[in-house]
C-alpha positions as CSV (number, residue, x, y, z in Angstrom):
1,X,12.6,102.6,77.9
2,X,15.3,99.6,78.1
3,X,16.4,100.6,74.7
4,X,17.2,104.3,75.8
5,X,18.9,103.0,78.5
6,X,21.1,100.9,76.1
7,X,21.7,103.8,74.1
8,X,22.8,106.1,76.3
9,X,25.3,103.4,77.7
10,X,26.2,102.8,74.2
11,X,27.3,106.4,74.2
12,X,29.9,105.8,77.4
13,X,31.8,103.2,75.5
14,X,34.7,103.0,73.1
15,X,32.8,103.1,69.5
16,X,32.8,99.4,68.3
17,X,34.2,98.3,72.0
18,X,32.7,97.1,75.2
19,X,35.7,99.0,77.1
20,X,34.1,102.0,79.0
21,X,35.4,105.6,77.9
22,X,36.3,106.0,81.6
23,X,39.1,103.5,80.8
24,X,40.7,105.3,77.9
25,X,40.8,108.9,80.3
26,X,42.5,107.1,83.4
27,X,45.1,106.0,80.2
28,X,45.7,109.6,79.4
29,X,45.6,110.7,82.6
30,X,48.3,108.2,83.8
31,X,50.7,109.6,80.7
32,X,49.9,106.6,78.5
33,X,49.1,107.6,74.8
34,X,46.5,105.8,71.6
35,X,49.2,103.1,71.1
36,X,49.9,102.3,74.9
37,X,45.6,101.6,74.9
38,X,45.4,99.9,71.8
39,X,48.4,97.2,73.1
40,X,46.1,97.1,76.4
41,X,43.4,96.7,73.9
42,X,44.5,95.2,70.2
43,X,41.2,94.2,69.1
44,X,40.0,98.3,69.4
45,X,41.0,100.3,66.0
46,X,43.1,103.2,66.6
47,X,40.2,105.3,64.1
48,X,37.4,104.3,66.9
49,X,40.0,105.4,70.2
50,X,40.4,109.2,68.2
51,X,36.5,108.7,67.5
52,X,36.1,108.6,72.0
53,X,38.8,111.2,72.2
54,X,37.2,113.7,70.1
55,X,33.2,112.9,71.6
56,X,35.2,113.5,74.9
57,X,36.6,116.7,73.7
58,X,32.7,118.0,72.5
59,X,30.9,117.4,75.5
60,X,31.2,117.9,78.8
61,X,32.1,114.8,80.5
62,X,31.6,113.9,83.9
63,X,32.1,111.1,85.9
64,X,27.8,110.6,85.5
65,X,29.2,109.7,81.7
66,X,31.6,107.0,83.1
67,X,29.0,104.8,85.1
């Protein structure tokens, strides 16, 4: 059980990161773009920030997701 727990935490996170998805939307949402996040964030690759952006965009996400 403690390992589909991890997963599905796994699944809230940047890919690669430890920074929670719910950071990069309050980015967006506050008019900051990729490069404003990965500045905040330089050790996150740009490829792995469109990888979040695009799981966002394919599922719905609510704020369940961001916990």
């Amino acid at each position: 059980m403690f390992n589909i727990k991890q997963n599905s935490t796994k699944k809230n996170l940047v890919p690669k990161s430890k920074i929670p998805i719910a950071y990069l939307i309050d980015y967006i949402k506050e008019g900051f773009n990729i490069s404003d996040f990965i500045a905040s964030y330089p050790w996150v690759k740009r490829k792995n920030v469109e990888k979040a952006l695009e799981e966002i965009k394919n599922r719905e996400f609510t704020s369940g997701y961001a916990i």
